[in-house]
C-alpha positions in Angstrom: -104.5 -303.1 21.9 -105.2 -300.7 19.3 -104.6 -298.1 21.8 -101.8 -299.3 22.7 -100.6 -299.5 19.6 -101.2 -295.4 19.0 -99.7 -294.5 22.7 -96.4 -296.3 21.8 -96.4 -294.7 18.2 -97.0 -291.2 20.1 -94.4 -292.2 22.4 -91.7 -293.1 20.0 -92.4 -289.9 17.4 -90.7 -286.8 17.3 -94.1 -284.9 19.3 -92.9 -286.4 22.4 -89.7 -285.2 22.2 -90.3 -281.8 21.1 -89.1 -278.7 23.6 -89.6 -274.9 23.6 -86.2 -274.2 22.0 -87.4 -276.8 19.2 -90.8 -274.6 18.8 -88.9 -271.4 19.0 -86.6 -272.2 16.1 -89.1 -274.1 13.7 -91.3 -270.6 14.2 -88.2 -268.7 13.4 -87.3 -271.1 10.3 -90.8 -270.4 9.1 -90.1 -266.8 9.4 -87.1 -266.7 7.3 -89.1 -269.2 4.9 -91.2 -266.4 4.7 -88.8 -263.6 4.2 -86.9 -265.5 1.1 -90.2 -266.3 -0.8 -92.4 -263.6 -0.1 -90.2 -260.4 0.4 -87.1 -262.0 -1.9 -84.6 -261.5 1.0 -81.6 -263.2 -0.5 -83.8 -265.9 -1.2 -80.7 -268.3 -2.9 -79.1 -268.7 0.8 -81.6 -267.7 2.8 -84.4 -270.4 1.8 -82.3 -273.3 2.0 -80.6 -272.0 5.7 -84.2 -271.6 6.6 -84.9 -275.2 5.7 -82.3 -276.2 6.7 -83.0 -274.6 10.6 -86.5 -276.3 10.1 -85.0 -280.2 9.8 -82.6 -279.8 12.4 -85.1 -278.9 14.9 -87.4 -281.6 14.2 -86.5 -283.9 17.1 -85.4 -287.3 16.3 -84.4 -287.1 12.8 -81.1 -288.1 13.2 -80.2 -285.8 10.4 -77.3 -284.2 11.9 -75.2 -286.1 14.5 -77.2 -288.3 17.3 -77.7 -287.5 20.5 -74.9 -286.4 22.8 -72.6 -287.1 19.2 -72.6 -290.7 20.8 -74.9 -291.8 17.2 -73.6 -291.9 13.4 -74.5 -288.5 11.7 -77.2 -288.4 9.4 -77.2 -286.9 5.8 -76.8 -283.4 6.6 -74.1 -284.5 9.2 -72.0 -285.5 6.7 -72.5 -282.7 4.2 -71.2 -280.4 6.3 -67.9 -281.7 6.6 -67.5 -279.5 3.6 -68.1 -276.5 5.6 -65.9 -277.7 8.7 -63.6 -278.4 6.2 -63.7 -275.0 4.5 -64.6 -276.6 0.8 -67.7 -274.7 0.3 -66.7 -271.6 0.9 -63.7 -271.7 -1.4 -65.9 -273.1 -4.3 -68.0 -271.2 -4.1 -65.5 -268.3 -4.5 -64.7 -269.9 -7.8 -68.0 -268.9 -8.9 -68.1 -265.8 -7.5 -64.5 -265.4 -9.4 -66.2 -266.3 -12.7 -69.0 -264.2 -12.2 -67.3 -260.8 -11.5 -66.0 -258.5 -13.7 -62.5 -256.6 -12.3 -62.2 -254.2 -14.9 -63.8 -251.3 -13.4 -61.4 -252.1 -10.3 -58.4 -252.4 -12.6 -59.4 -249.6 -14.7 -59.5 -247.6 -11.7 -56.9 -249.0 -8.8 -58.0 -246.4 -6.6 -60.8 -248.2 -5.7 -58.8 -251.0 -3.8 -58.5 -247.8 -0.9 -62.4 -247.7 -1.1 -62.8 -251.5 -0.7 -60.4 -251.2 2.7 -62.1 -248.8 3.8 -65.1 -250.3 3.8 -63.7 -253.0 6.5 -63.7 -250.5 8.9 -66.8 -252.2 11.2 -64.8 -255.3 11.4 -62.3 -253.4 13.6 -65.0 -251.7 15.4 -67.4 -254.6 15.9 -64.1 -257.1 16.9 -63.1 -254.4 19.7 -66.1 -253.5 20.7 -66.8 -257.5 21.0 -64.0 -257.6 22.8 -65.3 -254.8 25.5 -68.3 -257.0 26.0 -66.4 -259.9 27.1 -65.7 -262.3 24.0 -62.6 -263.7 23.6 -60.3 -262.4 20.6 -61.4 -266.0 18.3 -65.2 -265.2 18.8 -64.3 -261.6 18.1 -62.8 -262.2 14.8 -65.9 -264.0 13.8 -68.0 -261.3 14.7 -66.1 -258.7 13.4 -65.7 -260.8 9.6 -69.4 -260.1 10.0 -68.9 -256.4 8.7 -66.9 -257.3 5.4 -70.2 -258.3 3.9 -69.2 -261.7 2.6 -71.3 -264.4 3.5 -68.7 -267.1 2.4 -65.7 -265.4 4.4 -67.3 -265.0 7.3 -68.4 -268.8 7.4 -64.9 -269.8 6.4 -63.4 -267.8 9.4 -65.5 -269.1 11.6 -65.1 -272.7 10.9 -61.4 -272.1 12.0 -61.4 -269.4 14.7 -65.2 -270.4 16.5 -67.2 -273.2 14.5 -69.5 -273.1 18.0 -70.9 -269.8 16.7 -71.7 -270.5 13.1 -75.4 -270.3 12.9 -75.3 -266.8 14.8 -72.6 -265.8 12.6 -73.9 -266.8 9.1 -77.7 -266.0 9.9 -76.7 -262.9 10.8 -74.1 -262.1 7.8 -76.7 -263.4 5.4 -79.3 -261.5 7.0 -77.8 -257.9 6.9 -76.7 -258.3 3.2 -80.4 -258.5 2.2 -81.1 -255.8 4.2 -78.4 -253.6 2.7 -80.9 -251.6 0.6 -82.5 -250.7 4.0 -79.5 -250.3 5.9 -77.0 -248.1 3.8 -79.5 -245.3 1.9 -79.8 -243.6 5.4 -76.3 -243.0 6.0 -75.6 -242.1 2.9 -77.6 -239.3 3.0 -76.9 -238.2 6.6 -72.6 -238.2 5.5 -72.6 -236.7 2.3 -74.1 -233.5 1.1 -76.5 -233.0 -1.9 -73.8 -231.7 -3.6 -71.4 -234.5 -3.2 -74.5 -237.3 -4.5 -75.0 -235.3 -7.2 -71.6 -235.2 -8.5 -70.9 -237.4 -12.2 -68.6 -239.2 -12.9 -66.3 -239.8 -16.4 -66.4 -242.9 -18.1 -63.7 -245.4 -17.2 -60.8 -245.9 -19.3 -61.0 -249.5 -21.6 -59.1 -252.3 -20.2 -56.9 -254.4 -21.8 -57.1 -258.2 -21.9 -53.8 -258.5 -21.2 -54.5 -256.5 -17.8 -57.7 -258.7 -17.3 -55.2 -262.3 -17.3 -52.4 -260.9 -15.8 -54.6 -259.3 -12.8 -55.9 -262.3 -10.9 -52.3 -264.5 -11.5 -50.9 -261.1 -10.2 -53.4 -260.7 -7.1 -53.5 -264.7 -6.0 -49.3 -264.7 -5.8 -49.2 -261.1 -3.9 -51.9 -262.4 -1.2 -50.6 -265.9 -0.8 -47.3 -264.5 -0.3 -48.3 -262.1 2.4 -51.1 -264.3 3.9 -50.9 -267.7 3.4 -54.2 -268.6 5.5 -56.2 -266.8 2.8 -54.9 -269.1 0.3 -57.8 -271.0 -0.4 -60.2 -268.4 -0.5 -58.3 -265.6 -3.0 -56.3 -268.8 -4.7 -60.2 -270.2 -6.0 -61.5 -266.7 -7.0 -58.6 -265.7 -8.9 -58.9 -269.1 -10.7 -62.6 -268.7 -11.4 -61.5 -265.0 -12.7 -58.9 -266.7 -14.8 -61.5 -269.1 -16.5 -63.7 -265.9 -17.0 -60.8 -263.7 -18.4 -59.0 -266.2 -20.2 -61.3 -266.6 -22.9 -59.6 -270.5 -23.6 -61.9 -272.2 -20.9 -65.4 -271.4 -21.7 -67.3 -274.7 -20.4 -65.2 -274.2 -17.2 -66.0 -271.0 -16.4 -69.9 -271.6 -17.5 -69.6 -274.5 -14.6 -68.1 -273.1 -12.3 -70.5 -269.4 -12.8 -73.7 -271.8 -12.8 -73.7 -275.5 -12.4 -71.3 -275.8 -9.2 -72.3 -272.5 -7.7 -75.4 -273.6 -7.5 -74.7 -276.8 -6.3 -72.6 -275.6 -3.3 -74.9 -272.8 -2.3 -77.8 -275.5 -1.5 -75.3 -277.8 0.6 -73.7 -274.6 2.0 -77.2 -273.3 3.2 -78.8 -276.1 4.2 -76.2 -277.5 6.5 -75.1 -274.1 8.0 -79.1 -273.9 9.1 -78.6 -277.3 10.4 -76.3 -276.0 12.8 -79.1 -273.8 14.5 -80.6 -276.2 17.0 -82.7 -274.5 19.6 -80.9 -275.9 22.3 -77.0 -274.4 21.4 -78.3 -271.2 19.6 -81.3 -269.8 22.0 -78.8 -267.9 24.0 -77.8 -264.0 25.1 -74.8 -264.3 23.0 -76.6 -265.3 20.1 -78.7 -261.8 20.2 -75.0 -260.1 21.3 -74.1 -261.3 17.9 -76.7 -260.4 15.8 -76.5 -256.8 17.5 -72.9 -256.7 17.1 -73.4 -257.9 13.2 -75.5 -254.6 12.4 -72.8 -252.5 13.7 -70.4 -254.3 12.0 -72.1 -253.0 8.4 -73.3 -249.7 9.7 -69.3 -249.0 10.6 -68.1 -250.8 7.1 -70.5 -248.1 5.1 -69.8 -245.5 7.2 -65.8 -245.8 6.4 -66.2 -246.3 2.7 -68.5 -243.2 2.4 -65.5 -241.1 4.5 -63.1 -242.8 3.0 -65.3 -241.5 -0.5 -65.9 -237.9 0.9 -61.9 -238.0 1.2 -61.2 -239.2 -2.4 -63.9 -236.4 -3.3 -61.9 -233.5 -1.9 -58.5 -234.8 -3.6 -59.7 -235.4 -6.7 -61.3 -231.6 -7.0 -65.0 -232.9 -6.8 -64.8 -235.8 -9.5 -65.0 -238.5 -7.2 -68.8 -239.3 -5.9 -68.3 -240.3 -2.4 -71.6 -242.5 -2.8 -69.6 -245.2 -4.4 -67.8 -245.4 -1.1 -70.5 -247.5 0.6 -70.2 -250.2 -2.5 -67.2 -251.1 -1.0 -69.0 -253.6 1.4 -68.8 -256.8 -0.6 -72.2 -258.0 -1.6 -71.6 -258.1 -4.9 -73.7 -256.2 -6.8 -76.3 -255.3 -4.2 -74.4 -252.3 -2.8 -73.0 -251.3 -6.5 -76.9 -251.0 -6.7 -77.7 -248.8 -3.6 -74.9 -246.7 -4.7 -76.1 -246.3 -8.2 -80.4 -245.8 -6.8 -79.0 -242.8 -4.5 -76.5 -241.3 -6.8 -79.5 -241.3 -9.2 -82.3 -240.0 -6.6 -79.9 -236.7 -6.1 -79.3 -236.5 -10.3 -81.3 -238.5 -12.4 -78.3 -238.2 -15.0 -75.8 -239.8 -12.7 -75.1 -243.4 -13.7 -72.6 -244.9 -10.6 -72.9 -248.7 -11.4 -70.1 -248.9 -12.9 -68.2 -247.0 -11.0 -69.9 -248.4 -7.8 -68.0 -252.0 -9.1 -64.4 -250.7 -8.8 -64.8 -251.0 -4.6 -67.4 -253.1 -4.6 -65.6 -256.2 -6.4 -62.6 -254.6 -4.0 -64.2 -255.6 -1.1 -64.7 -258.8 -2.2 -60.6 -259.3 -1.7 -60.7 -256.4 1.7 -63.2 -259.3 3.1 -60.6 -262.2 2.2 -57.2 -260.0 3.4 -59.3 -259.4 6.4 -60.2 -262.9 7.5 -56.6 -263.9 6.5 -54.6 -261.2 8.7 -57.4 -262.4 11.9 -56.5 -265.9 10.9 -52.7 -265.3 11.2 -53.5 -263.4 14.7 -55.7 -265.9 16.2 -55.8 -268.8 14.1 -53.1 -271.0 16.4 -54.0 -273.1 19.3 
């Protein structure tokens, strides 16, 4: 009877259900588990996605929805309703709005052409996705890859092709922590030793009256032009508002620590509860995450031309390194920029420089997912 007892116990648990895809993906979990804590890639999102992969793939749970979506959702089901419904990733553009500085990019408008120019792998990686056979909704999501922006790339792929989350955010995710590997080869190979060597003057002071007027300025010019981007620019120019305003301080302290925080855990553990073995061990999946390197290779590649060009017009002022900041992981690539630029001249300081296109990119990323939502979005 005792045995009995066991057999039915075995029977019942999650071991008996447990399948190769499940193995696969717990071992991959553990993987990026291990990347976040040991080699501190992007461990804020990274650890809980990882964890999040790890729950959803132990069989039996129940913690997303049940089997066949015939079952109530667990916890995490219900969670992520605020990434269907696109609530994470505008709050936690709030934070990021109360978190950044615009000056240098005000102090220096030029810089918005840096920031565009670093978008330049989303129109490679969405036509070149489009060559291998996705349709133009999965391309977008691909493409949104290349702007660098974890939290745009999610919210365009709730709306365009929620089916391909996990790839998508894994991958987006992924390849920002990776920038310092990925960008310092290129920038080498495009610009000369000359050109990284070149210093730069000190930016002009900004006014607080520039510094209010900027992001009331920036969320009615966007949400005029694209409307679809509304929530995305309309809760980062508000968190910038609480930042510049100097009237709100306990608001912007929330919304730069307490809620930003928050968000990011239910953001990352829910988007890694969308990795079940069974819907993401496929070709496309690796197609993706292919297609997602490209995408930032591309996006560097433009801003440093798109630098190299500034450089020439502005008689050799301009160091083309800061070109490649205009990738939007904020302040990762204002930091590759600023490392190189001081590997070729140890009396080059870039970082502040680097910011102008970097915090630009930020709003490319946005205007980008808003002009593929207009394209695509309907139907």
């Amino acid at each position: 009877m005792f045995l009995e007892a066991i057999q039915r116990i075995l029977a019942t648990s999650g071991f008996a259900a447990l399948t190769w895809q499940h193995l696969v993906m717990i071992a991959v979990a553990c993987v990026l588990v291990y990347l976040a804590v040991a080699r501190k890639f992007e461990p804020l999102l990274l650890l809980p996605i990882a964890f999040g992969m790890l729950l959803a793939n132990l069989p039996l749970a129940g913690l997303m929805a049940g089997p066949l979506g015939t079952e109530p959702g667990g916890l995490l089901y219900y969670l992520y309703q605020g990434v269907k419904l696109g609530i994470y990733p505008s709050l936690i553009f709030l934070g990021i709005g109360a978190m950044t500085d615009f000056g240098p990019l005000i102090a220096r408008p030029s810089s918005l052409f840096l920031g565009a120019g670093a978008q330049f792998g989303i129109i490679i990686a969405f036509l070149v996705a489009i060559a291998l056979g996705f349709d133009p909704k999965a391309a977008s999501s691909i493409g949104i890859i290349g702007g660098a922006d974890g939290p745009t790339a999610i919210y365009l792929t709730t709306r365009l092709k929620p089916e391909l989350l996990p790839a998508i955010a894994i991958a987006a995710y992924s390849y920002m922590a990776l920038i310092p590997l990925i960008q310092p080869p290129f920038m080498r190979l495009l610009t000369t030793r000359k050109e990284r060597e070149t210093r730069m003057h000190q930016l002009r002071e900004v006014s607080k009256l520039e510094r209010v007027a900027f992001p009331v300025v920036v969320a009615i010019l966007c949400t005029l032009l694209l409307p679809a981007v509304a929530p995305l620019i309309g809760m980062l120019m508000l968190g910038n508002l609480f930042r510049e305003s100097g009237v709100v301080e306990r608001l912007s302290d929330t919304a730069q620590n307490a809620l930003i925080n928050i968000v990011t855990i239910f953001l990352g553990v829910t988007v890694g509860a969308t990795a079940v073995g069974e819907r993401f061990l496929k070709p496309e999946t690796l197609a993706i995450i292919g297609l997602g390197l490209m995408a930032f290779v591309f996006s560097t590649i433009g801003g440093l031309l798109l630098g190299k060009l500034m450089y020439w017009l502005s008689g050799g002022k301009v160091n083309p390194l800061i070109g490649s900041a205009g990738v939007s992981a904020v302040p990762m690539a204002a930091r590759v920029s600023q490392i190189e630029g001081q590997r070729a001249n140890p009396a080059n300081y870039l970082l502040m420089h680097a910011m102008g296109p970097n915090v630009a990119g930020v709003i490319g990323s946005a205007v980008a997912a808003g002009v593929l939502l207009s394209l695509f979005g309907g139907g």
